[in-house]
PyMOL CGO cylinders between C-alpha atoms (Angstrom):
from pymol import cmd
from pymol.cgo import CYLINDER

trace = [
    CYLINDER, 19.09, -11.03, -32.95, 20.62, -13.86, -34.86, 0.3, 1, 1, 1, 1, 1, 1,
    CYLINDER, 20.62, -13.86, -34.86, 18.38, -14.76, -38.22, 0.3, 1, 1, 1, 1, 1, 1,
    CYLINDER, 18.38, -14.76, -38.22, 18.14, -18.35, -37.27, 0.3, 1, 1, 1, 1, 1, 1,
    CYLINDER, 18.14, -18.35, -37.27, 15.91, -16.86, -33.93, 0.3, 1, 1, 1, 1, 1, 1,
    CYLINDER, 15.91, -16.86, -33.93, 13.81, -15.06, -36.14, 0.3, 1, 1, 1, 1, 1, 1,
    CYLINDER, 13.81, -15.06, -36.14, 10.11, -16.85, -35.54, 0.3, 1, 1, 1, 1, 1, 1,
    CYLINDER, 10.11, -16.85, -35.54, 7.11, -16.66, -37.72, 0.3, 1, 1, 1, 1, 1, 1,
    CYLINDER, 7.11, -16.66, -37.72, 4.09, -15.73, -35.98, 0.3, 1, 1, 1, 1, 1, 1,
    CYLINDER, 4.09, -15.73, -35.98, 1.38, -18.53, -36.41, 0.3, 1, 1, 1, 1, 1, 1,
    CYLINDER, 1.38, -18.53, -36.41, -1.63, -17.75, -37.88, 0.3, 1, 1, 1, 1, 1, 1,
    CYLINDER, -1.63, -17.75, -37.88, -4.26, -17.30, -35.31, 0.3, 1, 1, 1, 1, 1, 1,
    CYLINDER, -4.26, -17.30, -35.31, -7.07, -19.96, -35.61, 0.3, 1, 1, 1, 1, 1, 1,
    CYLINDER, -7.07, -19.96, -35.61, -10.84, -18.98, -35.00, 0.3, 1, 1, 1, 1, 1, 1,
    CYLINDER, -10.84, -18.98, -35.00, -11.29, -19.50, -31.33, 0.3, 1, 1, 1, 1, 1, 1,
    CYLINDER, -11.29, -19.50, -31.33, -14.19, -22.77, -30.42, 0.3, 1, 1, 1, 1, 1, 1,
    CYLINDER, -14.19, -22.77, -30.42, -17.46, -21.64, -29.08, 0.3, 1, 1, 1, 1, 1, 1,
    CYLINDER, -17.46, -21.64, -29.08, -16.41, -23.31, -25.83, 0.3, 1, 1, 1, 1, 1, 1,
    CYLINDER, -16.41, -23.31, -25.83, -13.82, -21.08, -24.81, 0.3, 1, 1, 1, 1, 1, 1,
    CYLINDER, -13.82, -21.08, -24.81, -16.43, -17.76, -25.67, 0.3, 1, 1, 1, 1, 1, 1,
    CYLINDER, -16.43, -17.76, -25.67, -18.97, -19.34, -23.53, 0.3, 1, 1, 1, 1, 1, 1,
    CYLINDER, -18.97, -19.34, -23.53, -16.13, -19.63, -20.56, 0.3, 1, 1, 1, 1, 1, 1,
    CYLINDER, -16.13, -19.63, -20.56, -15.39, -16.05, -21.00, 0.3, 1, 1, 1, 1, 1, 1,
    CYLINDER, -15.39, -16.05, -21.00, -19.01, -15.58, -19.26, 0.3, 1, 1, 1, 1, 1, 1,
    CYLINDER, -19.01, -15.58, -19.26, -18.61, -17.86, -16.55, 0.3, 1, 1, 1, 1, 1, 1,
    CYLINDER, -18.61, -17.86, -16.55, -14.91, -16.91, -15.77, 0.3, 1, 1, 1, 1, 1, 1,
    CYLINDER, -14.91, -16.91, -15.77, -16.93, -13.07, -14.96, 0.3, 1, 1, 1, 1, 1, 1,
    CYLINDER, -16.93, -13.07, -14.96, -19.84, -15.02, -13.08, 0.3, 1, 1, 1, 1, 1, 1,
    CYLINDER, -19.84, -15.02, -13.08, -17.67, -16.71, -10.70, 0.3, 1, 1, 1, 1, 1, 1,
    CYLINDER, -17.67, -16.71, -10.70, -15.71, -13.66, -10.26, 0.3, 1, 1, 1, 1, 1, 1,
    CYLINDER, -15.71, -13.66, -10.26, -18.46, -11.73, -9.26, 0.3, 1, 1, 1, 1, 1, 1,
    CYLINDER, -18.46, -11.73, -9.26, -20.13, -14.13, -7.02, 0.3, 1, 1, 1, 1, 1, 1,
    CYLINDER, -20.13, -14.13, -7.02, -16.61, -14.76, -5.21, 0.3, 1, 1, 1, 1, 1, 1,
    CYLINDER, -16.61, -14.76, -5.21, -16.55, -10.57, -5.01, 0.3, 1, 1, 1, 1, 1, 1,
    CYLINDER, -16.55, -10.57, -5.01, -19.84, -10.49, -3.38, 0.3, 1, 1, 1, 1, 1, 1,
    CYLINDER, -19.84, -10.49, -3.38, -19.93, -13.35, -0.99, 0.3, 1, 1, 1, 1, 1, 1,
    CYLINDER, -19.93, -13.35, -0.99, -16.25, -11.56, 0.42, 0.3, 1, 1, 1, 1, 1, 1,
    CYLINDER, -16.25, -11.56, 0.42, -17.93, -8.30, 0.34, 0.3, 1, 1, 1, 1, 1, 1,
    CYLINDER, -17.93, -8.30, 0.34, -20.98, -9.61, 2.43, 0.3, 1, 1, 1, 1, 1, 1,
    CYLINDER, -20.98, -9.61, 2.43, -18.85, -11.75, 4.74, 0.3, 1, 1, 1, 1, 1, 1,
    CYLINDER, -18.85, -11.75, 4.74, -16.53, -8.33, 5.50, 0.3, 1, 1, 1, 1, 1, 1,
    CYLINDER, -16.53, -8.33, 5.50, -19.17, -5.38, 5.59, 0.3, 1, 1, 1, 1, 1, 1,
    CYLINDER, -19.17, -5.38, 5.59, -22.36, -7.03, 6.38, 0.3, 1, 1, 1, 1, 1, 1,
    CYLINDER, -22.36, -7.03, 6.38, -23.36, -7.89, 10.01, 0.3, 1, 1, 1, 1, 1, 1,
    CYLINDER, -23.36, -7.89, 10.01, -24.98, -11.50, 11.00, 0.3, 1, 1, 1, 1, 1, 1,
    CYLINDER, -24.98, -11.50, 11.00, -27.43, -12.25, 13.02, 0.3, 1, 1, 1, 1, 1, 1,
    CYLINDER, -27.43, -12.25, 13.02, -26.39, -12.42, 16.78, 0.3, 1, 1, 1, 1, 1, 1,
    CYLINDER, -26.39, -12.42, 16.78, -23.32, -9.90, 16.13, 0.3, 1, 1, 1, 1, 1, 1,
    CYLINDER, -23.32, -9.90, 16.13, -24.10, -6.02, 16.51, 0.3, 1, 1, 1, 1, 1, 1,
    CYLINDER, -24.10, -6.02, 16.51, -20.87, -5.25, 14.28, 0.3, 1, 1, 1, 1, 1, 1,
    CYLINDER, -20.87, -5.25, 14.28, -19.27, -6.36, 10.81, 0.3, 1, 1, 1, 1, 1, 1,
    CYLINDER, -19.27, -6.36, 10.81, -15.65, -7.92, 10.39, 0.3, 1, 1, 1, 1, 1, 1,
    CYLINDER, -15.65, -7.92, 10.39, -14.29, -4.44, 9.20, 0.3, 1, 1, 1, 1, 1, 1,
    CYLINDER, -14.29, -4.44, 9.20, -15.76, -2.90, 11.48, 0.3, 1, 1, 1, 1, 1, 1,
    CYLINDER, -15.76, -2.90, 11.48, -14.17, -4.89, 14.16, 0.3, 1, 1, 1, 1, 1, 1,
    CYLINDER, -14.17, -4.89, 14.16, -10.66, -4.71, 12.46, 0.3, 1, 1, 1, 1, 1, 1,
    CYLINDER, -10.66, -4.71, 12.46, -11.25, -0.38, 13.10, 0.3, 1, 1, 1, 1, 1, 1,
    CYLINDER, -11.25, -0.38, 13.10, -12.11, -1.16, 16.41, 0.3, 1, 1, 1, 1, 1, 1,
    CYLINDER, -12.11, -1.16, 16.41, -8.83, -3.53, 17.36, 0.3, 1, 1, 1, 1, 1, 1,
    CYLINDER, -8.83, -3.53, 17.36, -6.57, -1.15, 15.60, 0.3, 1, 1, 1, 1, 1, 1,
    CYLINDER, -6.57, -1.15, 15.60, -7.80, 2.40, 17.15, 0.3, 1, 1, 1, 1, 1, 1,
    CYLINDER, -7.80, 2.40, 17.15, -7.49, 0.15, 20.47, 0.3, 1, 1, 1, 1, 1, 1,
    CYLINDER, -7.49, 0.15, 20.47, -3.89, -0.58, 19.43, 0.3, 1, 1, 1, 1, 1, 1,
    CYLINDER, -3.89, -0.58, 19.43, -2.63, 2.57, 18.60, 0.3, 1, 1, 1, 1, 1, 1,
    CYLINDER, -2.63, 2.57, 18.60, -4.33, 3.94, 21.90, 0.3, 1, 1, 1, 1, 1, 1,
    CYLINDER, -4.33, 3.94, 21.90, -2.61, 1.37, 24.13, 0.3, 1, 1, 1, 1, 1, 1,
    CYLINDER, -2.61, 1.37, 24.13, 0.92, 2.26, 21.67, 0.3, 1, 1, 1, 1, 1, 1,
    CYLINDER, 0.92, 2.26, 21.67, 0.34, 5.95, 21.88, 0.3, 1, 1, 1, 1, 1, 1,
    CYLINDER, 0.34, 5.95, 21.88, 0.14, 5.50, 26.32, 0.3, 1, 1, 1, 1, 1, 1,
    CYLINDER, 0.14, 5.50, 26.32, 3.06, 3.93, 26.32, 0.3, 1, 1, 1, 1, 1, 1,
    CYLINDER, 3.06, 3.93, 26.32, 5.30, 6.05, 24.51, 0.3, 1, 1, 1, 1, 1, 1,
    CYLINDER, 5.30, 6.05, 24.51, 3.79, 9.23, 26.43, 0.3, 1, 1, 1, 1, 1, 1,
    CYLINDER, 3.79, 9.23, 26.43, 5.67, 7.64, 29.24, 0.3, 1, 1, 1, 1, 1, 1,
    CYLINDER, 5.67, 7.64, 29.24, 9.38, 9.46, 29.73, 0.3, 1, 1, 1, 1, 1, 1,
    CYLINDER, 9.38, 9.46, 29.73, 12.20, 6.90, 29.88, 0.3, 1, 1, 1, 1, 1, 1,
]
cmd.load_cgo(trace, "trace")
């Protein structure tokens, strides 16, 4: 590396309270995002007698059983 590239780090300034205090609300939204997606894909609503995921299983074993039929047939 050339000398004239060399950088001095800067000194590292004391951080404002603000930014601590968004620290704590960066983790609140996270979770609260985490657990309205969790509820939304695992939890069943009113009127339905399965979840989303559970669903998902359900469309994909139906899949592959409709795939694996078809390629029992002999060409």
């Amino acid at each position: 590396m050339h000398p004239r590239h060399r950088h001095r780090p800067l000194p590292r300034q004391a951080q404002p309270s603000a930014r601590r205090g968004q620290r704590g609300q960066v983790i609140t939204e996270y979770l609260l995002v985490a657990g309205v997606l969790a509820l939304m894909l695992f939890g069943t609503f009113p009127g339905a007698d399965r979840s989303v995921v559970e669903l998902l299983i359900k469309a994909y074993r139906d899949a592959w059983s409709s795939f694996s039929y078809a390629l029992s047939f002999p060409l």
